[in-house]
Structures are given as structure tokens and as C-alpha cells.
C-alpha positions in Angstrom: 51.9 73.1 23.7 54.7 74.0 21.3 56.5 71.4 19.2 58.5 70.8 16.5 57.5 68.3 14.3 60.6 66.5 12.8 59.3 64.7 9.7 56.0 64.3 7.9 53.3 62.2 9.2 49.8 61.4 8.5 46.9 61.3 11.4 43.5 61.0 11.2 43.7 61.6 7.3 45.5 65.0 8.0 49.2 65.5 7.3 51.2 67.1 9.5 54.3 68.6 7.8 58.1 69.6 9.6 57.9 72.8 11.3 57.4 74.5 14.5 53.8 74.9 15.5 51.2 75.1 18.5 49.3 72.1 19.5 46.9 70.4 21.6 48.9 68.9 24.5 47.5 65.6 24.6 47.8 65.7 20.8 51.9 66.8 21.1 52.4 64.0 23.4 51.2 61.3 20.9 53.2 62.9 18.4 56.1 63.0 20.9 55.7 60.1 21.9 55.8 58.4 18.6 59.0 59.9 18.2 58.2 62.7 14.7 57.9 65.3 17.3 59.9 67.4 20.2 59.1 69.8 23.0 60.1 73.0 22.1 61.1 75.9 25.2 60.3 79.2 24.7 62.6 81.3 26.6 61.0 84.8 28.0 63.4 87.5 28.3 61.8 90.8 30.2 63.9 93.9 28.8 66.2 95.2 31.3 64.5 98.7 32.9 67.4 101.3 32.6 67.4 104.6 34.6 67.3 107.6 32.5 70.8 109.4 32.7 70.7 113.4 33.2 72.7 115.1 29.9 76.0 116.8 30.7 76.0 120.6 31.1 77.4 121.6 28.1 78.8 125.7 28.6 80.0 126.2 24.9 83.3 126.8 26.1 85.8 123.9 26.9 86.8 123.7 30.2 90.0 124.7 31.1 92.6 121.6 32.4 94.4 121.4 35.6 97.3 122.9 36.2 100.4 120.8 37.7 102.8 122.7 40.0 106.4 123.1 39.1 108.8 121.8 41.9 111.2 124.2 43.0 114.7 123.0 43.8 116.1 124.0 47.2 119.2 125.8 47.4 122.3 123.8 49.0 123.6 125.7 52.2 127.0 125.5 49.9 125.8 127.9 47.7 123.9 130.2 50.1 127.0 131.6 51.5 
């Protein structure tokens, strides 16, 4: 079990100093319990699978743009005659 170990204590004649570290879990939940100690959650992210993308065709040459069409007036009738 993982725990954090919030302040120095002594045990069986070994010190056990601040820090994260792994443990026995009957051993952590002493410690826990006694209060120098917390649970620590290790989180486990799996890495997002992306799909490969194709590259654009590149031909060198720029494409050219669209062209927009001019709108032609109408003639009156008044001028038509």
C-alpha cells in the first residue's frame, strides 16, 4: 500500500522518516491509524489512442481561389426604348 508518512516516527527501533513510500498494508494501517500517516491514490491515466491522419496532397503550385460572379444590372424598360 502507498502512504505518505507525515512526520517522523520510530517503530520497532526503525525510524520512519516524511515521505511517500510503499508499505505493508497491515503495517500502513497502524501508521494510519496512529495518525503520522495517509492513504495516498495513485491515479492511472491510459494515453488517449489517436488515429493517424493521412498528409495533404501538396502539388507545388498553390491552388487557385474561387471566383465570385459579378451581378449584372438589368436594364429599365425606360431606357430600352
Amino acid at each position: 500500500m502507498k502512504i505518505q508518512i507525515l512526520s517522523s516516527i520510530l517503530i520497532n527501533g526503525v525510524w520512519h522518516e516524511p515521505g511517500v513510500g510503499s508499505y505493508d498494508p497491515v503495517f500502513a494501517r497502524q501508521l494510519i491509524d496512529m495518525g503520522v500517516a495517509v492513504e495516498v491514490h495513485t491515479k492511472i491515466i491510459e494515453p488517449e489512442v489517436k488515429k493517424a491522419r493521412r498528409p495533404k496532397k501538396s502539388s507545388g503550385a498553390s491552388q487557385p481561389g474561387q471566383v465570385s460572379r459579378k451581378k449584372i444590372a438589368k436594364k429599365s424598360e425606360d431606357t430600352a426604348k
